[in-house]
Residue, then its C-alpha position, 0 to 999 in steps of 0.5 A: x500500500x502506498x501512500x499519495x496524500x502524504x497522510x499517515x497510514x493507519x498504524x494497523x494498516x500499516x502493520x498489515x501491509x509491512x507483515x504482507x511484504x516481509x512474509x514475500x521475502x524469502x528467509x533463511x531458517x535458524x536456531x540460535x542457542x546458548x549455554x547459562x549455567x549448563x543448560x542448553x536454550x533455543x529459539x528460532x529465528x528467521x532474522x539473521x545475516x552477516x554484517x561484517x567480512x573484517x573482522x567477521x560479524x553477524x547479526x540476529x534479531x530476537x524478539x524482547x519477549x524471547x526466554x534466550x534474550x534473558x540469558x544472553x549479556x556482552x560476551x555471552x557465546x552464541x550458536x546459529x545453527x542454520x537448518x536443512x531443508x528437511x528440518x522444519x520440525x525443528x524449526x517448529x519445536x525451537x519456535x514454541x515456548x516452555x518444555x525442552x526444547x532439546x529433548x530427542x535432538x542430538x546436539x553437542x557442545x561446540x566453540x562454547x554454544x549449543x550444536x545441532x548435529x544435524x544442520x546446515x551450516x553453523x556460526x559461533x559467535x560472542x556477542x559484542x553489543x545487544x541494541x534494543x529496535x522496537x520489539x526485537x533486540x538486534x544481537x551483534x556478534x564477532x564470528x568465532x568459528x563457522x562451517x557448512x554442510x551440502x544439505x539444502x537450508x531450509x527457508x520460510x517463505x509465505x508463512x510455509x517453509x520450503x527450501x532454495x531451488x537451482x536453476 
């Protein structure tokens, strides 16, 4: 919806449509994980991207409701762990609040965060600034370590998950 008049659109009009155009974009799909006092947490997130080549950074946006963020402070080591295609059950286990989220999902300690064994690709990181957008919390981290597997990621397009297709 554009606007012509120069008026302000109605803000529940404007969520609408912003929510409209940004379910037309293509996501990659993620768990992003920590460690506080041993116990694993994780959340899925679509929002996520590199921010820096040199020195290597990446950005993650969690929502200020989110049980990770409480647990997330200056230094605290991050895991994003990038799904596969075939993983959209995980990114629905990840997305739901309560219960373990870990239960009968093989992970492991890596670089100090959270590992999903199965997983496209992975990025630890130690956050170096937490800065409040809104309704989200845009986490900046410094890249530790990364790698990546030749399975398909998984994306969200649309409201539906589906993955990236070579032509």
């Amino acid at each position: 919806m554009t606007r012509e008049d120069g008026d302000d659109l109605d803000p529940a009009v404007l969520e609408k449509s912003f929510r409209a155009a940004m379910g037309n974009v293509a996501a990659p799909v993620s768990v992003v994980t920590t460690l506080a006092d041993e116990i694993p947490y994780g959340t899925t997130v679509s929002a996520f991207a590199s921010l820096s080549m040199d020195p290597p950074m990446l950005l993650v946006s969690l929502d200020n409701g989110s049980s990770l963020l409480t647990r997330l402070h200056i230094g605290s080591v991050v895991g994003v762990n990038v799904l596969g295609a075939h993983q959209d059950q995980v990114a629905l286990r990840f997305a739901r609040r309560g219960a373990d989220k870990f239960a009968d999902i093989p992970w492991q300690v890596e670089d100090g965060a959270p590992a999903l064994v199965d997983r496209h690709a992975w990025v630890s990181m130690s956050i170096v600034q937490l800065v409040e957008a809104g309704d989200h919390t845009v986490v900046l981290g410094r890249v530790a370590t990364a790698d990546t597997t030749a399975s398909a990621p998984l994306t969200y397009w649309q409201r539906t998950f589906g993955t990236h297709q070579v032509f």
